[in-house]
KESEDO-919544 format. One record per residue (C-alpha): x, y, z; residue number from 1. Coordinates in pm, whole numbers. Layout:
REM KESEDO-919544
<X=X, Y=Y, Z=Z, seq=NUM> $
...
***
This chain:
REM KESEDO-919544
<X=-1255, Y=13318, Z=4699, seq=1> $
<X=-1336, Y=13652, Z=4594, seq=2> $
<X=-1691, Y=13825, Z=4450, seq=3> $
<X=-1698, Y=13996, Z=4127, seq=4> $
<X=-1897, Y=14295, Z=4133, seq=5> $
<X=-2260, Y=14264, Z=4097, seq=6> $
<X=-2376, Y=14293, Z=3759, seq=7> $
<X=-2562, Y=14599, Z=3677, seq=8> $
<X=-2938, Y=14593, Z=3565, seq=9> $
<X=-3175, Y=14848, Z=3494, seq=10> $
<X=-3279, Y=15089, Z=3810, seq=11> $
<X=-3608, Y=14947, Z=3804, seq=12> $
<X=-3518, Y=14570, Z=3908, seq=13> $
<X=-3297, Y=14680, Z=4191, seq=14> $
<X=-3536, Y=14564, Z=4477, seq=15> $
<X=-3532, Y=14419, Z=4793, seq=16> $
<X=-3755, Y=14119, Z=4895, seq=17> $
<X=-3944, Y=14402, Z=5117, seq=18> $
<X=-4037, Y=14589, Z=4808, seq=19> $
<X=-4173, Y=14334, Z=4565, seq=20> $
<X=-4479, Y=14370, Z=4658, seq=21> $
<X=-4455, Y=14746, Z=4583, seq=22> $
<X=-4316, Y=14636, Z=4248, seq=23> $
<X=-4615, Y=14403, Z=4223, seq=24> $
<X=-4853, Y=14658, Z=4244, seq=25> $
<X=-4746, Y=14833, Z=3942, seq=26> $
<X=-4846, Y=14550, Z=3723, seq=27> $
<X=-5201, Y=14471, Z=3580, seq=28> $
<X=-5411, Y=14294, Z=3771, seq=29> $
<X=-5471, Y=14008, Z=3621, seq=30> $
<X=-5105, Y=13989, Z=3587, seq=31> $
<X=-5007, Y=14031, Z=3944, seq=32> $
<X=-5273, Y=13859, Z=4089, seq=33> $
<X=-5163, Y=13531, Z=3893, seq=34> $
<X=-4801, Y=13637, Z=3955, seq=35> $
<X=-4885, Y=13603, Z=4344, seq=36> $
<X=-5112, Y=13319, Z=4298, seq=37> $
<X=-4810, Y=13095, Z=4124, seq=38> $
<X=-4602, Y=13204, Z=4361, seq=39> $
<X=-4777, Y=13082, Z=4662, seq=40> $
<X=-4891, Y=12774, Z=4454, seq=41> $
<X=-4507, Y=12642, Z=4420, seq=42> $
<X=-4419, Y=12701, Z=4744, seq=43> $
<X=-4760, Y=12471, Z=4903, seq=44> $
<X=-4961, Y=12298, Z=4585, seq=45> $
<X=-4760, Y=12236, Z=4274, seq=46> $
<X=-4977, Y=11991, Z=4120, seq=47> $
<X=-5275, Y=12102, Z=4209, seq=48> $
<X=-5530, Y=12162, Z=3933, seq=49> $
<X=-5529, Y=12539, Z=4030, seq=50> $
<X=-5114, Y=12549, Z=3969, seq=51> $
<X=-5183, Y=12402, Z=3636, seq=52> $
<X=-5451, Y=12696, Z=3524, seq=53> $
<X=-5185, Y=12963, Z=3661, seq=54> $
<X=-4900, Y=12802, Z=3431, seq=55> $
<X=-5129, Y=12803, Z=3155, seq=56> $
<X=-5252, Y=13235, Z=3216, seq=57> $
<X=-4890, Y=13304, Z=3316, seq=58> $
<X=-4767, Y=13124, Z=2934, seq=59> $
<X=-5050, Y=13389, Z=2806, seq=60> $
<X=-4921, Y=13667, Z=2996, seq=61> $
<X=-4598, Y=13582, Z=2865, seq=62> $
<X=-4682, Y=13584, Z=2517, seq=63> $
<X=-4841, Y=13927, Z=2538, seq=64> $
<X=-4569, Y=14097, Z=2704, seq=65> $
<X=-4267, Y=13936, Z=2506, seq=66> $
<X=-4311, Y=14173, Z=2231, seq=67> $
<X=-4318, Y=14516, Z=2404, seq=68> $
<X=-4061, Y=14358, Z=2641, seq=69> $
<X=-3878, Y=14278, Z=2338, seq=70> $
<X=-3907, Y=14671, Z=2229, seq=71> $
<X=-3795, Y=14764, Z=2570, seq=72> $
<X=-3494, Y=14630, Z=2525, seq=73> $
<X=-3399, Y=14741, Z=2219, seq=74> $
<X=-3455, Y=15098, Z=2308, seq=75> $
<X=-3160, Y=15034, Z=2593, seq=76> $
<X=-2791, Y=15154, Z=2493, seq=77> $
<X=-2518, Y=14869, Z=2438, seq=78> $
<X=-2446, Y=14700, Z=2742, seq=79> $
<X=-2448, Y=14457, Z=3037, seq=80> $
<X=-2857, Y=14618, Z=3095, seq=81> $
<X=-2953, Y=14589, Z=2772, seq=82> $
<X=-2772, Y=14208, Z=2763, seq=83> $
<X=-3012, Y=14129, Z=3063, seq=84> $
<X=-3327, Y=14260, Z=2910, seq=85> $
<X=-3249, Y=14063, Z=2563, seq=86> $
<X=-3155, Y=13725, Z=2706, seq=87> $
<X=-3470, Y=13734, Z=2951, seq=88> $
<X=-3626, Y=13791, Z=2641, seq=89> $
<X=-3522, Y=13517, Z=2432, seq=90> $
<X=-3550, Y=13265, Z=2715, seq=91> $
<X=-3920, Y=13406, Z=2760, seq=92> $
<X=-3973, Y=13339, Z=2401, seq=93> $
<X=-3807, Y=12991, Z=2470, seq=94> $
<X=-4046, Y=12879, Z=2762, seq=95> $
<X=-4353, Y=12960, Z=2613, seq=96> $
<X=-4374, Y=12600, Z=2448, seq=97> $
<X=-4205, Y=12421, Z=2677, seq=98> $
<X=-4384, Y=12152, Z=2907, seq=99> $
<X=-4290, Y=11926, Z=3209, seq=100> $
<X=-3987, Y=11946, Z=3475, seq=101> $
<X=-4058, Y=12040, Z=3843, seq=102> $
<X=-4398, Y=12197, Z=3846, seq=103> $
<X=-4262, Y=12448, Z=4165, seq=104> $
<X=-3962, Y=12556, Z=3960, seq=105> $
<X=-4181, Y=12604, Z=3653, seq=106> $
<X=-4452, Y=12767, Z=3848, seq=107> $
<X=-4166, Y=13036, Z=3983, seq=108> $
<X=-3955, Y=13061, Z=3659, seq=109> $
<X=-4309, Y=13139, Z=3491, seq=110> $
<X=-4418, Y=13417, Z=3779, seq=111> $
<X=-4090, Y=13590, Z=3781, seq=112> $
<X=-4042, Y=13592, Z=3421, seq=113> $
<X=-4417, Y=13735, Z=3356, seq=114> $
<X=-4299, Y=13978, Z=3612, seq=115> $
<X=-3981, Y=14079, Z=3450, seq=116> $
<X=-4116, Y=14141, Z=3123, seq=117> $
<X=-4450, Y=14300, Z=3230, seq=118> $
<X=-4177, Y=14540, Z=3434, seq=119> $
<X=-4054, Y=14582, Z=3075, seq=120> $
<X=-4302, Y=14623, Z=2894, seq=121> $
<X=-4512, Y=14870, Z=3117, seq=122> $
<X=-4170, Y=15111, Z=3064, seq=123> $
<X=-4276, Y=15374, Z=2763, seq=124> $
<X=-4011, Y=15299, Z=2553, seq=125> $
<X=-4159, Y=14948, Z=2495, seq=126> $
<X=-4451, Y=15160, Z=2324, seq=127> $
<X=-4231, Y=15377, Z=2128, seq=128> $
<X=-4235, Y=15707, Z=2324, seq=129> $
<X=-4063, Y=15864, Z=2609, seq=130> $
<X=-4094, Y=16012, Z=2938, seq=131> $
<X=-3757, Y=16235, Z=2871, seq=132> $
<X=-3744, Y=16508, Z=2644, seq=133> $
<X=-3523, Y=16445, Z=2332, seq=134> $
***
């Protein structure tokens, strides 16, 4: 069995496991702070009360970023990058509402994809301007 090539997404999500928390310390606060918080939850207390207030912030966090992260991706040129950045988008949009299922795997899928899309949305482009000069 052979491996297709890795698929290719943006420069800024090309991190090792070392450097998350590097990543994480780009975010807001309150953002990364719950993003570590629901990540340690899932791992050791999943049903605790305390993993149920993090799914509900991280659900708000989501819904504030989806719309600059939405931007984001828009500003990207045709291809695989901008498929990424447009489907995480649309399932962001999708898991907002959704309850139940395996409160660790929600818990994750809730901290990464906060994560993503604040990593999105904290790009200029998601605000309309940018860094480059035209």
């Amino acid at each position: 069995m052979t491996r297709t090539s890795a698929p290719t997404l943006p420069a800024l999500h090309r991190t090792s496991v070392a450097s998350q928390a590097t990543m994480l310390s780009i975010l807001p606060g309150d953002v990364a702070q719950d993003v570590e918080i629901a990540l340690a939850l899932a791992a050791h207390a999943p049903h605790r009360t305390a993993a149920v207030d993090v799914r509900a912030r991280l659900r708000a966090h989501i819904a504030h970023l989806v719309d600059p992260a939405e931007q984001f991706a828009d500003t990207l040129p045709e291809g695989r990058a901008r498929d990424i950045a447009a489907s995480t988008v649309r399932h962001a949009r999708d898991l907002i509402g959704t309850q139940g299922g395996n409160p660790a795997a929600c818990l994750t899928l809730l901290a990464k994809l906060t994560q993503h899309l604040a990593w999105y949305a904290a790009d200029p482009r998601a605000h309309g301007t940018s860094s480059q000069a035209a």
